[in-house]
PDB file of N, CA, C and O in Angstrom, chain B, residues numbered from 101:
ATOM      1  N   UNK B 101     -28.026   6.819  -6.418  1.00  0.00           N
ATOM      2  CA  UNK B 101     -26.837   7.449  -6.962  1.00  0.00           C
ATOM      3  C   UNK B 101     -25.600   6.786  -6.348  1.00  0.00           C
ATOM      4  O   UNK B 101     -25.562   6.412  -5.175  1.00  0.00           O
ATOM      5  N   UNK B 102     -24.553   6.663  -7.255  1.00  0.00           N
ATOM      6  CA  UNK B 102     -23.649   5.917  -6.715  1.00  0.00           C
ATOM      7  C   UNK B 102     -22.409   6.916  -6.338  1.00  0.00           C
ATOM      8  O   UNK B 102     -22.182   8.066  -6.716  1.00  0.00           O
ATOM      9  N   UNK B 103     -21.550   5.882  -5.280  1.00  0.00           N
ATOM     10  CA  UNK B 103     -20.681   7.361  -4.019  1.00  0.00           C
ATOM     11  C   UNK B 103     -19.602   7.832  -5.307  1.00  0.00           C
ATOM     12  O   UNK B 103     -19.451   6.913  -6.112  1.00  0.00           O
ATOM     13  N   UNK B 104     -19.062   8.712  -5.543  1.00  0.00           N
ATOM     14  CA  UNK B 104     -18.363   9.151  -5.777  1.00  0.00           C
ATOM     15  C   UNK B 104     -16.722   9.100  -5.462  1.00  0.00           C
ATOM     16  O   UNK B 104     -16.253   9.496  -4.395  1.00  0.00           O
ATOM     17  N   UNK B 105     -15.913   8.545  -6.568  1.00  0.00           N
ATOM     18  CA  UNK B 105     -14.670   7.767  -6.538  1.00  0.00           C
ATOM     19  C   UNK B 105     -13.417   8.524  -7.385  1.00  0.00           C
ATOM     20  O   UNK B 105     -13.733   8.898  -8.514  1.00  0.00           O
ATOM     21  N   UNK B 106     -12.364   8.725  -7.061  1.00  0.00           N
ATOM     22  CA  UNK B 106     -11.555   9.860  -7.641  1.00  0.00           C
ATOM     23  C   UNK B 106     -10.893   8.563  -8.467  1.00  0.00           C
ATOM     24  O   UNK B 106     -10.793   8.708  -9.685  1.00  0.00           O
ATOM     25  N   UNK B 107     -10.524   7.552  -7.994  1.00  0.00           N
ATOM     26  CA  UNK B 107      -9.834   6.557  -8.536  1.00  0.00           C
ATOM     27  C   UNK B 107     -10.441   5.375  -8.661  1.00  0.00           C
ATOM     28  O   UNK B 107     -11.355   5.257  -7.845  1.00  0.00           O
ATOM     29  N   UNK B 108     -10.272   4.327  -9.457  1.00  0.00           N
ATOM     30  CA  UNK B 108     -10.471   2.797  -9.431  1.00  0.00           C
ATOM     31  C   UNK B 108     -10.080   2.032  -8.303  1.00  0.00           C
ATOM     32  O   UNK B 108      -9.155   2.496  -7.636  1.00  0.00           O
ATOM     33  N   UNK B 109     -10.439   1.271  -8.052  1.00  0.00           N
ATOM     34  CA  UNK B 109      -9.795   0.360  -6.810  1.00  0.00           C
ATOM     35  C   UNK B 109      -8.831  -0.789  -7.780  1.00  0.00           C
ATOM     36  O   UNK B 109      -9.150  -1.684  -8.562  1.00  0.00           O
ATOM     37  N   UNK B 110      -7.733  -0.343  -7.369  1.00  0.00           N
ATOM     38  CA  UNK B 110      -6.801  -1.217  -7.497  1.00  0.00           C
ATOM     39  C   UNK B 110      -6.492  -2.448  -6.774  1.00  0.00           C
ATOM     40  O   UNK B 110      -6.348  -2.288  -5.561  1.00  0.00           O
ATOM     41  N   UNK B 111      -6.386  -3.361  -7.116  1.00  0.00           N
ATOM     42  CA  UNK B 111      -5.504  -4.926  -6.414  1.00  0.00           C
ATOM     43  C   UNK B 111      -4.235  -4.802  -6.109  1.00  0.00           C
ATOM     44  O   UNK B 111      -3.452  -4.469  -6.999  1.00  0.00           O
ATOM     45  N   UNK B 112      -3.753  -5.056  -4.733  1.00  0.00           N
ATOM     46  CA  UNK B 112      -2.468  -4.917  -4.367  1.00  0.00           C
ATOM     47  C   UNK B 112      -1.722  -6.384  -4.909  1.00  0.00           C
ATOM     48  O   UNK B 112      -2.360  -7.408  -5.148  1.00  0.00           O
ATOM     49  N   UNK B 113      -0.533  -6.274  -5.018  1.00  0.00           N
ATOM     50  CA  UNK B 113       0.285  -7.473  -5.667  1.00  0.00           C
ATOM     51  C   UNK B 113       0.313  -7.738  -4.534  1.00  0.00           C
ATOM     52  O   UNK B 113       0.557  -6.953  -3.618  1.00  0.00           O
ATOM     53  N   UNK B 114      -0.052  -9.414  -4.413  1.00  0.00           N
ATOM     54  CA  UNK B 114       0.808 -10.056  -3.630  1.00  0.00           C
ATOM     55  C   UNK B 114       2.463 -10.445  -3.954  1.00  0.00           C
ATOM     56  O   UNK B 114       3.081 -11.092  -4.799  1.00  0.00           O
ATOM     57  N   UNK B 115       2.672  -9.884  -3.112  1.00  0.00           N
ATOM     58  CA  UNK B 115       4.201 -10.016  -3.253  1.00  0.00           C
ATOM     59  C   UNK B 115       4.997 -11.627  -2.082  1.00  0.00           C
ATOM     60  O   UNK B 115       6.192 -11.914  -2.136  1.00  0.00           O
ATOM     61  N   UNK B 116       4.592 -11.929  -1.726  1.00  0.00           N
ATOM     62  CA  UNK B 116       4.718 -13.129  -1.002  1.00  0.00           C
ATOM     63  C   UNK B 116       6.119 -12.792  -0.096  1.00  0.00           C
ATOM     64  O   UNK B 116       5.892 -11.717   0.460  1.00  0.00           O
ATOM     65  N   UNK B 117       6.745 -13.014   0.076  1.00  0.00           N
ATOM     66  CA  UNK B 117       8.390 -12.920   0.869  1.00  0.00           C
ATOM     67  C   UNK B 117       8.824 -11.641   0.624  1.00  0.00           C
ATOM     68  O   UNK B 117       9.225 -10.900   1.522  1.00  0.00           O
ATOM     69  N   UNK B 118       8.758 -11.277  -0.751  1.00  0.00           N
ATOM     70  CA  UNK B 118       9.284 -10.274  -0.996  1.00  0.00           C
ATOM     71  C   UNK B 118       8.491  -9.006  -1.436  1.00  0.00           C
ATOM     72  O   UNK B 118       7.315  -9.006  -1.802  1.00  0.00           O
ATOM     73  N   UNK B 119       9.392  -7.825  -1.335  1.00  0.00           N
ATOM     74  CA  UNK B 119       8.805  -6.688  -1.716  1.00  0.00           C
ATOM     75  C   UNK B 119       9.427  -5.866  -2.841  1.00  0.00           C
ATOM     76  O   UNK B 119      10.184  -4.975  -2.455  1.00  0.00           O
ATOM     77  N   UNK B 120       9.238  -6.005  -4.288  1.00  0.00           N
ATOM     78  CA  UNK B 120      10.211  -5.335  -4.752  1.00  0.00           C
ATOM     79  C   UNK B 120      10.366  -3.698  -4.771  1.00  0.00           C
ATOM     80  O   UNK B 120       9.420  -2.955  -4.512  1.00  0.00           O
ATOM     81  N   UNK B 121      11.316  -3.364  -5.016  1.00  0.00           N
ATOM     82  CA  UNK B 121      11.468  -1.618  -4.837  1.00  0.00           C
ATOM     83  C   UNK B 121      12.613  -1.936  -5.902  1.00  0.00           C
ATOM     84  O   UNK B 121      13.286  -2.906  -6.251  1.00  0.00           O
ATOM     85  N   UNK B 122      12.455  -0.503  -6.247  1.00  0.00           N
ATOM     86  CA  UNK B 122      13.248   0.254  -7.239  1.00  0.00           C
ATOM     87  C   UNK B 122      14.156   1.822  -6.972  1.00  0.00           C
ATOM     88  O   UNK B 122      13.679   2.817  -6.428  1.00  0.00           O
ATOM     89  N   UNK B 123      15.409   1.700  -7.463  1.00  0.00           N
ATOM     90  CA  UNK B 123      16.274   3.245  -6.958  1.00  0.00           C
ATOM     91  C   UNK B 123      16.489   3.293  -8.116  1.00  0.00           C
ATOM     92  O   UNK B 123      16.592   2.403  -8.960  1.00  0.00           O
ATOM     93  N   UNK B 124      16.586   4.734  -8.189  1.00  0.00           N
ATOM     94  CA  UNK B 124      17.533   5.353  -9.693  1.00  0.00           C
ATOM     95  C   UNK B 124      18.521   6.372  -9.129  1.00  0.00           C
ATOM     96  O   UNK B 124      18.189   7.154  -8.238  1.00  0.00           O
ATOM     97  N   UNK B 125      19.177   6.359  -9.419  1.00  0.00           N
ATOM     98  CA  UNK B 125      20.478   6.903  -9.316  1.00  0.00           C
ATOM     99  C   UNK B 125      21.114   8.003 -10.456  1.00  0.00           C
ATOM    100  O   UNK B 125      21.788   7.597 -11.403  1.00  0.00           O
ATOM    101  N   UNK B 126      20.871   9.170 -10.283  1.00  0.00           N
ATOM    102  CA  UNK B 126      21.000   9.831 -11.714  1.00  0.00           C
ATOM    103  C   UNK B 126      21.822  11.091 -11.815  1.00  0.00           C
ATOM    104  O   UNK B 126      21.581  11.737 -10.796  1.00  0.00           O
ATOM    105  N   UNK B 127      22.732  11.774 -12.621  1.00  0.00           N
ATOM    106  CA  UNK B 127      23.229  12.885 -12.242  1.00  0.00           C
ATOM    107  C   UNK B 127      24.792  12.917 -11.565  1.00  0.00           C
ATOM    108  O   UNK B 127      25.427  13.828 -11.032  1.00  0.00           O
ATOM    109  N   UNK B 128      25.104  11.517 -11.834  1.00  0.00           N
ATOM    110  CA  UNK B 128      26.209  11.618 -10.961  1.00  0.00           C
ATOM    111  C   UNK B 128      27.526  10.284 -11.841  1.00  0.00           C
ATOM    112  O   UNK B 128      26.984   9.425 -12.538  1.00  0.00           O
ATOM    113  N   UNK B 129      28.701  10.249 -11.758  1.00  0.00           N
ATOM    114  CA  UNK B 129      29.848   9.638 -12.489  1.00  0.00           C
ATOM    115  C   UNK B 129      29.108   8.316 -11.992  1.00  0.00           C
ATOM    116  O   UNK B 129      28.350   8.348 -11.023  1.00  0.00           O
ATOM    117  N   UNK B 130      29.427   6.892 -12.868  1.00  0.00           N
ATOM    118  CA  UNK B 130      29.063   5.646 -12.953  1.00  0.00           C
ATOM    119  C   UNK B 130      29.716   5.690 -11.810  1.00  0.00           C
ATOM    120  O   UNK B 130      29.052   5.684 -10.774  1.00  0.00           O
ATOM    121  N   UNK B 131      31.498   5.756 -11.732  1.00  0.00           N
ATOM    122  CA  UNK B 131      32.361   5.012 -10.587  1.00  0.00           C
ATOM    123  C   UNK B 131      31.498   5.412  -9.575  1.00  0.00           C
ATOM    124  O   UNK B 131      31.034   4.517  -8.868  1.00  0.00           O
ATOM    125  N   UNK B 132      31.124   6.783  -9.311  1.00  0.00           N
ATOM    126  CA  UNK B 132      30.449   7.168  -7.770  1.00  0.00           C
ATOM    127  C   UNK B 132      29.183   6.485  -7.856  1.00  0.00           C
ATOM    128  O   UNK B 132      28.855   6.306  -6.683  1.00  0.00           O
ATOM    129  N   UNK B 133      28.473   6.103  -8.457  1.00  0.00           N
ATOM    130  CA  UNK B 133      27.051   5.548  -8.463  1.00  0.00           C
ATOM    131  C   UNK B 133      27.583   4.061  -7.597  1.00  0.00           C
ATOM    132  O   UNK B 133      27.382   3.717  -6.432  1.00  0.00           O
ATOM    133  N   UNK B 134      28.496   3.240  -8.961  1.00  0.00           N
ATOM    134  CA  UNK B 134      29.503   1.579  -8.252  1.00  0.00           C
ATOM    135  C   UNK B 134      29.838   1.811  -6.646  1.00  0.00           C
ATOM    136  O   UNK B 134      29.877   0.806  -5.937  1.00  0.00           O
ATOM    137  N   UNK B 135      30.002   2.687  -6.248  1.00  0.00           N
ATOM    138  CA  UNK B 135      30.995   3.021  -4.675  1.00  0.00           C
ATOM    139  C   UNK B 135      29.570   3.304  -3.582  1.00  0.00           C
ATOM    140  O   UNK B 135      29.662   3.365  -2.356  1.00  0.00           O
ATOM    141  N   UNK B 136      28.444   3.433  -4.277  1.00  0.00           N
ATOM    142  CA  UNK B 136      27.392   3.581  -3.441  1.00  0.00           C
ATOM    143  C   UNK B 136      26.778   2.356  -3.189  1.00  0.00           C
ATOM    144  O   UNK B 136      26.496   1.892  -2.084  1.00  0.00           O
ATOM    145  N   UNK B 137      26.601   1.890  -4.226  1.00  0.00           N
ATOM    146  CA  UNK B 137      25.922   0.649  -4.481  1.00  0.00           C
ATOM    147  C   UNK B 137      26.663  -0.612  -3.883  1.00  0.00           C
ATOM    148  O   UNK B 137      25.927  -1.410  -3.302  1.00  0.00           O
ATOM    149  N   UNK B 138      28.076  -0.924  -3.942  1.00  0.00           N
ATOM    150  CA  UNK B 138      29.364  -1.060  -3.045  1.00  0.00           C
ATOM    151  C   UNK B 138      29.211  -1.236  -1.699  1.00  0.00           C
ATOM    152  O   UNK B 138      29.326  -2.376  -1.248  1.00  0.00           O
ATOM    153  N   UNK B 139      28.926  -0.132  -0.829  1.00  0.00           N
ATOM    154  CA  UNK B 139      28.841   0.476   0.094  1.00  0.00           C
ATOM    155  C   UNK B 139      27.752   0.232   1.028  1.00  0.00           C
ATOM    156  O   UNK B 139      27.801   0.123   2.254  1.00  0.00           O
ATOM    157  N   UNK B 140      26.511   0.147   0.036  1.00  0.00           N
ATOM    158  CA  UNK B 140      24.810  -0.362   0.659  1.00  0.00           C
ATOM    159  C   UNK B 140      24.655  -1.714   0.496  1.00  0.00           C
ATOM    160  O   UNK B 140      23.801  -2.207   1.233  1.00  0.00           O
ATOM    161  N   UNK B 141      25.182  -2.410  -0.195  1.00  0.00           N
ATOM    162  CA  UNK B 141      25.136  -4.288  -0.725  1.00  0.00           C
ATOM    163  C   UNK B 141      25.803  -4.189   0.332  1.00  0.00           C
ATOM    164  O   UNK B 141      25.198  -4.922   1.113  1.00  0.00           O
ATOM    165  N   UNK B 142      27.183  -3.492   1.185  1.00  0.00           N
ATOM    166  CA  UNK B 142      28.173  -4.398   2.211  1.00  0.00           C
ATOM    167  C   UNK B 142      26.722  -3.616   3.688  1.00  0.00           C
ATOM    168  O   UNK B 142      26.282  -4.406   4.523  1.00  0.00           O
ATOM    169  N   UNK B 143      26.512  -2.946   3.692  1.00  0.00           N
ATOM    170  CA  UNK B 143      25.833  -2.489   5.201  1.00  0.00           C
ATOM    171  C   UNK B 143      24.376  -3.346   4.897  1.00  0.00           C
ATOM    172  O   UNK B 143      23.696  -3.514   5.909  1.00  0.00           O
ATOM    173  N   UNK B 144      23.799  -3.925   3.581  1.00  0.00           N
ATOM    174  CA  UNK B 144      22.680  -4.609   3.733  1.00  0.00           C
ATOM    175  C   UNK B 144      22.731  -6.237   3.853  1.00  0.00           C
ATOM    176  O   UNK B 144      21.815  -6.997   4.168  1.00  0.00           O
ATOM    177  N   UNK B 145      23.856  -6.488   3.563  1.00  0.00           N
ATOM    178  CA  UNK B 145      24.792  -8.171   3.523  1.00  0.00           C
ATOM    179  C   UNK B 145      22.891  -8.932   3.787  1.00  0.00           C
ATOM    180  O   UNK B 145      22.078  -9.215   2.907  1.00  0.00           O
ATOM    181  N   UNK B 146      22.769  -9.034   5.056  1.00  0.00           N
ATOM    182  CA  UNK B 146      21.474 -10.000   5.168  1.00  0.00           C
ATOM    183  C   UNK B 146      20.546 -10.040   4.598  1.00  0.00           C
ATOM    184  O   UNK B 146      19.669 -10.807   4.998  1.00  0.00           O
ATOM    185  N   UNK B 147      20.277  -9.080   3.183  1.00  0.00           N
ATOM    186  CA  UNK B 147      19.265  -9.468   2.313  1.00  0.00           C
ATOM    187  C   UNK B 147      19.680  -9.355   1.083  1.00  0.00           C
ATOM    188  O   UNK B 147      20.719  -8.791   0.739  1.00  0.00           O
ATOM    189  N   UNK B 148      18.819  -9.931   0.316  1.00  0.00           N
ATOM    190  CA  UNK B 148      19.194 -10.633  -1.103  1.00  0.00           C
ATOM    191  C   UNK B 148      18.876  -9.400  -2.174  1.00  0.00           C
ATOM    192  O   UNK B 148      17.711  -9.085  -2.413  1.00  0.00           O
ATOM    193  N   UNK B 149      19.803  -8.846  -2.688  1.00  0.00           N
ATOM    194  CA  UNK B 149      20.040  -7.470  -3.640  1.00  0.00           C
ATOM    195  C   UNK B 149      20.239  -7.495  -4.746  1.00  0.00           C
ATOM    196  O   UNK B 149      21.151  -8.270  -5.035  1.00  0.00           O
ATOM    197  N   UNK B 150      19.799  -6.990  -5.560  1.00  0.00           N
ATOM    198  CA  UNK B 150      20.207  -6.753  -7.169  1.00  0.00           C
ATOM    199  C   UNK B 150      20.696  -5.588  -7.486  1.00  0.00           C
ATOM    200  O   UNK B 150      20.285  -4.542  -6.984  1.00  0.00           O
ATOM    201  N   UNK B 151      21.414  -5.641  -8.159  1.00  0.00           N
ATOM    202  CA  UNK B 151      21.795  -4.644  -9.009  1.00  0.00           C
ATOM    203  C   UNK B 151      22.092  -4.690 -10.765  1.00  0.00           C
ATOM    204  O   UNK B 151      22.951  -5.361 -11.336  1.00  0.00           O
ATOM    205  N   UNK B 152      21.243  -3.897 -11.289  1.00  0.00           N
ATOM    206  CA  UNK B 152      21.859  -3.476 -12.821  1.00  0.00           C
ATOM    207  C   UNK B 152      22.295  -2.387 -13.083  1.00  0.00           C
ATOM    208  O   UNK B 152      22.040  -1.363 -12.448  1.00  0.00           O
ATOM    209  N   UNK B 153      22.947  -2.464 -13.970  1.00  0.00           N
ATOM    210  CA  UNK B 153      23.684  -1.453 -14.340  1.00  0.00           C
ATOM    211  C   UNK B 153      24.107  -1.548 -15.929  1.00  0.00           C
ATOM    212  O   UNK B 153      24.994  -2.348 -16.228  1.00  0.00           O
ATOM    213  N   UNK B 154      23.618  -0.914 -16.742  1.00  0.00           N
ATOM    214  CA  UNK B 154      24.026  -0.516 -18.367  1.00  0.00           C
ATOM    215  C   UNK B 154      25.720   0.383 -18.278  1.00  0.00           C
ATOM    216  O   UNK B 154      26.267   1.333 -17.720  1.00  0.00           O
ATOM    217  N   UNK B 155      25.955  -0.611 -19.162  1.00  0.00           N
ATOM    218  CA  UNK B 155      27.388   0.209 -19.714  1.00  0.00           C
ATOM    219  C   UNK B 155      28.025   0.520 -20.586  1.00  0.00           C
ATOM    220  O   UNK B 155      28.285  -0.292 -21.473  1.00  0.00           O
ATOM    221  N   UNK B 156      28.374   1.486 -20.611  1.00  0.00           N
ATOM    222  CA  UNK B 156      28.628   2.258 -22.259  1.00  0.00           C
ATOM    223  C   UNK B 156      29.864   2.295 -22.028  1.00  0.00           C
ATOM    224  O   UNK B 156      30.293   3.441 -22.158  1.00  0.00           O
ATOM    225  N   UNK B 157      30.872   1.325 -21.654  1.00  0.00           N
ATOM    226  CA  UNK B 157      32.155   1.107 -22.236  1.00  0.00           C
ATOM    227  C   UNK B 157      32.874   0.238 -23.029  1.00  0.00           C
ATOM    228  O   UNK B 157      32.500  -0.934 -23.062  1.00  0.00           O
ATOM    229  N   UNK B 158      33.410   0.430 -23.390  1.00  0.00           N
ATOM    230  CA  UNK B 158      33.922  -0.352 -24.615  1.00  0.00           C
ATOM    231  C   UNK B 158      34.403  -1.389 -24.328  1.00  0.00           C
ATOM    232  O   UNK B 158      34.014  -2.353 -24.987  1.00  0.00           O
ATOM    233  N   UNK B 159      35.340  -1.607 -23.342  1.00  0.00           N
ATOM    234  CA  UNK B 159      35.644  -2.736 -23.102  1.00  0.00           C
ATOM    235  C   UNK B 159      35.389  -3.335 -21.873  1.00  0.00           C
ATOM    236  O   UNK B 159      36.133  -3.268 -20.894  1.00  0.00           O
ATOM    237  N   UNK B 160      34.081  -4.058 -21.954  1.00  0.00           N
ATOM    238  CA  UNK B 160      33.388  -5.051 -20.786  1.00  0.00           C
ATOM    239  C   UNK B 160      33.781  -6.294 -20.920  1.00  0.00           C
ATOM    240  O   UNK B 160      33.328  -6.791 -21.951  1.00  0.00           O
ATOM    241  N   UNK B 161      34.611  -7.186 -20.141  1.00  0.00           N
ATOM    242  CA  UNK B 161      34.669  -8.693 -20.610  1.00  0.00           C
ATOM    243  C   UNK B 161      33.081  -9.107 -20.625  1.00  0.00           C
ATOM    244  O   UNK B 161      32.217  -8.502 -19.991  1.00  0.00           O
ATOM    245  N   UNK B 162      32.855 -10.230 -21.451  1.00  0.00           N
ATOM    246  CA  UNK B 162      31.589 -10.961 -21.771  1.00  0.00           C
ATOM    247  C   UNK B 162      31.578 -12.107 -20.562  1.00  0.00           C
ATOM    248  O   UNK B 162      32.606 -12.770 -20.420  1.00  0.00           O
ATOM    249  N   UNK B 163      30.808 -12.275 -19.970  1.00  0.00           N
ATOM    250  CA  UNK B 163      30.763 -13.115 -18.904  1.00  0.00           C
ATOM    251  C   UNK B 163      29.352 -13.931 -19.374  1.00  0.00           C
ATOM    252  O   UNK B 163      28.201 -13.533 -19.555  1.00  0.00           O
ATOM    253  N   UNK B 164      29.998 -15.280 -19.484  1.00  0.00           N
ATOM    254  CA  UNK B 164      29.328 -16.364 -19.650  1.00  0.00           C
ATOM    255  C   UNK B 164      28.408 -16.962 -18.623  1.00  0.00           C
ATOM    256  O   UNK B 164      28.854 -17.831 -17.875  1.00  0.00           O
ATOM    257  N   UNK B 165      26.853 -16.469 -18.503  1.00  0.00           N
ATOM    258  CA  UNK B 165      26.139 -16.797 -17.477  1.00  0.00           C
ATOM    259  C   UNK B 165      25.639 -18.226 -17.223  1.00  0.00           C
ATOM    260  O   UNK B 165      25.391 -18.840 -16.185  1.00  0.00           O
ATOM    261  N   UNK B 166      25.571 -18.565 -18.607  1.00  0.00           N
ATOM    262  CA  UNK B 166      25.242 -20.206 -18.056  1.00  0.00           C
ATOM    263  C   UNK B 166      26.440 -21.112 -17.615  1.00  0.00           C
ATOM    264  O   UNK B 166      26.451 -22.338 -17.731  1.00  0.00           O
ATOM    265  N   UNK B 167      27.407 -20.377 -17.114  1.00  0.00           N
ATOM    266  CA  UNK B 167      28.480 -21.276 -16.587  1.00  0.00           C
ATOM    267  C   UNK B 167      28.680 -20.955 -15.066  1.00  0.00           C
ATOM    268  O   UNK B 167      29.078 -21.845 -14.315  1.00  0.00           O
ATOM    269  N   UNK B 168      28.317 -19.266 -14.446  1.00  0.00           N
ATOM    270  CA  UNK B 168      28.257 -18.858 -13.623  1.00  0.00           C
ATOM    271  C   UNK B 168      27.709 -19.207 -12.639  1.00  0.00           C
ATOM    272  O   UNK B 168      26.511 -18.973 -12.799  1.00  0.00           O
ATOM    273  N   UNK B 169      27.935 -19.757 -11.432  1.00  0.00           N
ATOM    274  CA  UNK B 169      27.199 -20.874  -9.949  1.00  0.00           C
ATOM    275  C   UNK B 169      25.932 -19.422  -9.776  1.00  0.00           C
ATOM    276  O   UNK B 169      26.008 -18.261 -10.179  1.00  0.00           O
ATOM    277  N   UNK B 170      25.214 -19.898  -9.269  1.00  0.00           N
ATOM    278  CA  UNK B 170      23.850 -19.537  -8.861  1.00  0.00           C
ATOM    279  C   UNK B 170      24.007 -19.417  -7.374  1.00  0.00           C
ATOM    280  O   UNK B 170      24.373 -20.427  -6.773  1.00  0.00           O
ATOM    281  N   UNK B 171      23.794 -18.397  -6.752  1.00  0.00           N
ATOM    282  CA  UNK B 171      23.737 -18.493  -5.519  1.00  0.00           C
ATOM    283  C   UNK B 171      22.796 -18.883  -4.670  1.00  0.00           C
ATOM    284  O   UNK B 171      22.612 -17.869  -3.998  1.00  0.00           O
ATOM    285  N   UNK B 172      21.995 -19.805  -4.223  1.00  0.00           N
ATOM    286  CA  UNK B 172      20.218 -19.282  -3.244  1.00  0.00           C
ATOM    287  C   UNK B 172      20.534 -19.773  -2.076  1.00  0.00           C
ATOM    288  O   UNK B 172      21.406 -20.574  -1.739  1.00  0.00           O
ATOM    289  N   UNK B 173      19.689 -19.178  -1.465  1.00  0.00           N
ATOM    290  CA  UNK B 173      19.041 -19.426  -0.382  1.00  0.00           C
ATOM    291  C   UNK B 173      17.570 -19.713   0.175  1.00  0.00           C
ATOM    292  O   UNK B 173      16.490 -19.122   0.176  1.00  0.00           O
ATOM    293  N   UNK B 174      17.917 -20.532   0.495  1.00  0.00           N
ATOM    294  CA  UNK B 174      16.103 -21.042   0.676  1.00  0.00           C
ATOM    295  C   UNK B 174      15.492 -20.653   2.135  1.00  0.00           C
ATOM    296  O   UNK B 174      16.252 -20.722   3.100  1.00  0.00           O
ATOM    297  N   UNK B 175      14.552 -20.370   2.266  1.00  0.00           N
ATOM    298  CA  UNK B 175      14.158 -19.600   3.508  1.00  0.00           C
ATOM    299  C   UNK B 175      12.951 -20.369   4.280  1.00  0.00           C
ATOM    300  O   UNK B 175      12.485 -19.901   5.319  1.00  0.00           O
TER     301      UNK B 175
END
């Protein structure tokens, strides 16, 4: 008889250097969400951060990404 298993065995991602994680932010004005996000990019400066953000305003300038410098760092 075989042991008894609540779950599958899953494969962990190798994630190599990095680890990704995810925040949601919900319940609260965009500007105050920007002033957090602001706030944790300047106290985390030594690691490499993303942020998105959807916007439902009308007037966003269009920013041309294939003209935009690339930042890296190679480690």
């Amino acid at each position: 008889m075989n042991k008894h298993s609540k779950h599958t065995n899953l494969t962990r991602k190798n994630n190599g250097l990095y680890a990704p994680n995810e925040i949601a932010i919900l319940g609260t004005k965009c500007s105050t969400i920007a002033k957090l996000v602001a706030e944790v990019s300047d106290a985390l400066h030594h690691f490499n951060l993303g942020y998105f953000d959807a916007s439902h305003a009308t007037d966003v300038p269009e920013i041309d990404f294939l003209s935009t410098p690339i930042i890296t760092k190679e480690i």
